[in-house]
N, C-alpha and C positions, 0 to 999 in steps of 0.2 A: 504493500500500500504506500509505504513510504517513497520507495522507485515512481509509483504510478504519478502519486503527488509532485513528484521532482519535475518527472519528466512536463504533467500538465504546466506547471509554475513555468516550465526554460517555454516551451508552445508559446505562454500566454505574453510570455518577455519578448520573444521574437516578434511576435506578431506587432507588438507593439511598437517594436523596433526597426520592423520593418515599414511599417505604416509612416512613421516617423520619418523615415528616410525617403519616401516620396516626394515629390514634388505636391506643394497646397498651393491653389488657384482660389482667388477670388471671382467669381462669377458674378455678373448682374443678371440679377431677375424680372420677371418683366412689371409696369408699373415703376412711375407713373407716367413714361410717354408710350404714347399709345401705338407701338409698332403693328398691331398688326393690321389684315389688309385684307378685304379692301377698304376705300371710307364708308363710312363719315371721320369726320365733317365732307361736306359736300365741295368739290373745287368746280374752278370756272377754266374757264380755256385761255384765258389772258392771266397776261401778267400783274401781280398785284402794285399798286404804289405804295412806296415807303410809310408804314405806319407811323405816325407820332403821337407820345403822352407824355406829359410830364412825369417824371419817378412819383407823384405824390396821388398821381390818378392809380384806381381799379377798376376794372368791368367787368361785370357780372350778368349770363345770360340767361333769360330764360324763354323757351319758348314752346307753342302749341304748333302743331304740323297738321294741317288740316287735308282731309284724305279722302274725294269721293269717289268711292267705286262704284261699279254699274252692276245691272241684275245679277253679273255670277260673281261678282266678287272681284272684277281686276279695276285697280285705279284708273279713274279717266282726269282726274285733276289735283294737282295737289301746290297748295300753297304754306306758308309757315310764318306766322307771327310772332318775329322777334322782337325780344323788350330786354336793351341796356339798359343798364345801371351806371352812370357814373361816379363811384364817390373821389372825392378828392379836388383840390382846387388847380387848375392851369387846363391848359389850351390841346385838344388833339386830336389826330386827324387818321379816323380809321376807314380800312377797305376790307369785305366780307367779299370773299369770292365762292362762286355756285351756279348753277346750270340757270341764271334771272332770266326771265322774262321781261317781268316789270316790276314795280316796287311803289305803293303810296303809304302815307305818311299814315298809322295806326293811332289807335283812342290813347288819351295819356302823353304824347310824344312832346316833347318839349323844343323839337327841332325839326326840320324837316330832311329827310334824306334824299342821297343823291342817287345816281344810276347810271354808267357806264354799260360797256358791254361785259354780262357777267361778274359786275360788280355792284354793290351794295356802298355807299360811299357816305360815310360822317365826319364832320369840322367842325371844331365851337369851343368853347369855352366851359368849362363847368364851375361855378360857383362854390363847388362844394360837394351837391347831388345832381345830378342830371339826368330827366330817363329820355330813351331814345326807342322808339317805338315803331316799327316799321311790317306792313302784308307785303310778303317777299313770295311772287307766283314764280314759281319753277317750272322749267321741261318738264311733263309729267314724263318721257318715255324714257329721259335721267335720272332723273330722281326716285322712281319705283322702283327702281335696282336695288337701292342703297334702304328702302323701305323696311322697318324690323320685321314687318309680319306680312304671311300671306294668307289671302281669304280666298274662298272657293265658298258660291252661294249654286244650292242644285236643288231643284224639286222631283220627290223620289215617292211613283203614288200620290199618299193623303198626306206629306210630309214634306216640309220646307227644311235641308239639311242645311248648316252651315259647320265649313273647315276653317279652324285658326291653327297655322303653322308656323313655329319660329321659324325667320330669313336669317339670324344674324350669323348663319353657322359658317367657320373657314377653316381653311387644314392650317396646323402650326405643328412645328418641330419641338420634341420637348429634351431638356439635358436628359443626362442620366452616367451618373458616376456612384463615389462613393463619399456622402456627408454623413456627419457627426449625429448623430440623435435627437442630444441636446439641443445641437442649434436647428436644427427639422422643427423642432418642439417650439422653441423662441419663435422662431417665424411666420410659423402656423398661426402663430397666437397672435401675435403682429397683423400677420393679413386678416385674420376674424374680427378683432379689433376695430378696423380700419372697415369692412363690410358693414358692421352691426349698425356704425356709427354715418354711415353715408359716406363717409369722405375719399377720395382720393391716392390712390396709396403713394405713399414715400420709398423714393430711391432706395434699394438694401444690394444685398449681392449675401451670397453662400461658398464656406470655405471648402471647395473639391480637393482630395486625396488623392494624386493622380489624374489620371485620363480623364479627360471630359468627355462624352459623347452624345451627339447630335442628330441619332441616324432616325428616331420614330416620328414616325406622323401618325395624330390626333387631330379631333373637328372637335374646335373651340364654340361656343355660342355665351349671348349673354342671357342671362336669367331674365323674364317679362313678367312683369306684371301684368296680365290681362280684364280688366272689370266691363262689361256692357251686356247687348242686350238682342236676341231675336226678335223679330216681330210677322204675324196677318194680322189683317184687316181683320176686325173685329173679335181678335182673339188674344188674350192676355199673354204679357213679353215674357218669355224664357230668359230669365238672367243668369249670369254667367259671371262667377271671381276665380283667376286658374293662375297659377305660375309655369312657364313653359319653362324648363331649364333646371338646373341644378338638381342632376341627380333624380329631377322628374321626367316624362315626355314631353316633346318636344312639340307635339301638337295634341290637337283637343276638337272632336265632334259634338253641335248641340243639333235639336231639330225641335218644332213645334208642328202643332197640327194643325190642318187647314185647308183653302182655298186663297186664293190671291196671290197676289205678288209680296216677297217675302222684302224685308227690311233689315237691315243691321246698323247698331251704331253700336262703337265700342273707343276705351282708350286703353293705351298701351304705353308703358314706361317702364325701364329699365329698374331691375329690383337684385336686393344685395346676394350675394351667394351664403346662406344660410346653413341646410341642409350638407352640403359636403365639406362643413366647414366644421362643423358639430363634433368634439371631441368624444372619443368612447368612452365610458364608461367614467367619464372625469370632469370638473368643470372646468381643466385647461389643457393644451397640448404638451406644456410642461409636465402636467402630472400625467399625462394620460402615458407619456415613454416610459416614468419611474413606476410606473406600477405593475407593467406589463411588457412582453416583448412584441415591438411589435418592426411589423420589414422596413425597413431606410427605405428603399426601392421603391416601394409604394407609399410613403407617407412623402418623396420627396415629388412624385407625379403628381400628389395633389397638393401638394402646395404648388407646384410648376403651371397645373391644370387650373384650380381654384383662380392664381394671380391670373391667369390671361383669360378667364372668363370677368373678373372685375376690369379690366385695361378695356376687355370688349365691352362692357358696360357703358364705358364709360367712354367712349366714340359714340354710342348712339345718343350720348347726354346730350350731345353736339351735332346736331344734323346740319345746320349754318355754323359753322364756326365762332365763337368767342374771341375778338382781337387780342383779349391779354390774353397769352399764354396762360397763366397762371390765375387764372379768372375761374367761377365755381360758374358748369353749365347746369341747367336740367332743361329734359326737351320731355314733353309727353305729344304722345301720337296718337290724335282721334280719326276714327275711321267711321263711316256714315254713309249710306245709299242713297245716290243722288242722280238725277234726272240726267241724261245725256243730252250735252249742250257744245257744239262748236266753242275754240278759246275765241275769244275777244283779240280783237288783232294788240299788238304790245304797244305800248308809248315810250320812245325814247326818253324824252324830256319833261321834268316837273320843272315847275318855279313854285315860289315862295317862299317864305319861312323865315323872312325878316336880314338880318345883319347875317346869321349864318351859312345862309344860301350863299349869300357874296363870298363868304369866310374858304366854304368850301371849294366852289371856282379857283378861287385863288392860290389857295393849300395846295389843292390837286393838281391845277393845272403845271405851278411852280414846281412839284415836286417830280410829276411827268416831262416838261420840259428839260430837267438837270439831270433826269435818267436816257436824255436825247428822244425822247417820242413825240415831244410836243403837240399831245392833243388834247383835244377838249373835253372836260370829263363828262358832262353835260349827255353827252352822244354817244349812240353807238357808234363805236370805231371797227 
């Protein structure tokens, strides 16, 4: 016994000596810039002009993406009501770029916006607070792409079926080496954290033991919150609260009974990753390694997996882009059966909106000319 005991103790020494003697990599993880692909945010086909704020401005977006589909469920129109926030005092001069149409000035707005070709264009000044409010119509045959959910409306017999599918799903490469436990544990608890609470996640990285390896592919999706509602004509709505994602499916059938022509209105926004985030048998990832063994290999997938289902989340916060990088989005997505109607042909050019209007010309034009384009931002180009 005493041999057996020796020999396990020199094993347990080596290994760890060996271990030791590898090479340790600091790896970044994903969060918080939001690599993966495709978008949101939405881009435009031109190039943007130089943004300006003062270091003492923030902006803050939020916005409703307005969705109507036709009898079976595919979008024939979609628009999005963005509403900045400016806090902070000084001067500056932002460009959203996205598949525009056209762009008028929204309820609330304190300024008026501008419109280039596939641009979205704001100048002024902020006091302090600012909000900037803008219905921003989109390419619908662009912008459905980029769409979180897909709808499928069929009538089947004495039944009006409706299909909600998550969109957001994309292949991603996930590491896979050899991490510490311990820090498995910290991390986990870090990103749950960070989910439970809404926000954003912060920059980390994980210490690898050797090799790093990049060879698997996985389909990444964000978690949705789905809440709305079926409808016939005179017959009461089948409502509907479902989460697509995390560890749940990915899609969901309702149906109601009836005659007529079926309806649907519903919204959709991105929700935390919960469910595969849930420690076993513990109330943290800390405790959950000390008390039990459990595989590196799979507790480092889902923390790999977990983080880029929040990063994906948090692309669809953003379906028009936020100018400040560093700016807190949330977009929700309402989707609604509506009458099939020809677009309206686009209008290049607004006026109005007092001293700002002038502000922006000016800004833009200036800042397009010293990039050699010298055009008018006013127009499409």
């Amino acid at each position: 016994m005493r041999r057996l005991f020796a020999v396990g103790v020199s094993a347990l020494v080596w290994a760890a000596a060996a271990a030791a003697a590898q090479p340790h990599q600091q790896v970044v993880l994903p969060g918080p810039v939001p690599y993966l692909t495709p978008n949101p945010p939405l881009i435009g086909t031109t190039a943007l002009p130089q943004v300006y704020m003062t270091v003492r401005l923030h902006v803050a977006s939020d916005q409703r993406v307005l969705v109507g589909v036709d009898g079976e469920g595919r979008p024939v129109q979609v628009s999005d009501r963005q509403r900045l926030i400016v806090r902070g005092k000084g001067d500056y001069q932002l460009a959203i770029g996205g598949p525009i149409r056209d762009v008028h000035p929204a309820a609330g707005t304190q300024s008026s916006p501008g419109l280039r070709t596939d641009q979205l264009l704001w100048a002024g000044f902020s006091p302090g607070r600012k909000v900037l409010a803008a219905d921003v119509i989109v390419r619908t045959e662009v912008a459905a792409k980029y769409l979180p959910l897909r709808l499928r409306l069929k009538r089947d017999g004495g039944r009006a079926i409706l299909t909600v599918a998550n969109a957001t799903q994309t292949p991603q490469r996930l590491y896979a080496g050899t991490v510490r436990l311990p820090e498995l544990g910290r991390l986990l608890d870090e990103t749950r954290r960070a989910s439970l609470a809404g926000v954003r996640l912060t920059g980390t990285y994980a210490t690898f033991i050797g090799s790093v390896r990049t060879n698997r592919l996985v389909t990444i999706s964000a978690p949705l919150r789905v809440q709305g509602e079926l409808r016939l004509p005179g017959q009461a709505p089948v409502r509907f609260d479902r989460i697509l994602g995390d560890g749940r499916p990915e899609s969901f059938q309702v149906s109601v009974r009836g005659s007529g022509t079926p309806a649907v209105h519903l919204e959709a926004k991105p929700a935390a990753v919960v469910r595969l985030l849930r420690p076993p048998g513990a109330s943290s990832w800390a405790e959950a390694v000390r008390r039990r063994p459990l595989s590196p290999a799979d507790l480092l997938e889902r923390l790999m997996t977990t983080r880029m289902q929040l990063v994906r989340a948090d692309q669809f916060q953003s379906f028009l882009s936020d100018p400040d990088a560093d700016g807190k989005s949330r977009t929700v997505y309402e989707f609604r059966t509506v009458a099939v109607r020809p677009h309206p042909a686009a209008t290049a050019t607004h006026t109005g909106g007092g001293s700002d209007v002038l502000l922006i010309v000016l800004l833009v034009v200036g800042s397009l000319a010293l990039a050699g384009g010298g055009l008018v931002a006013w127009a499409h180009s």
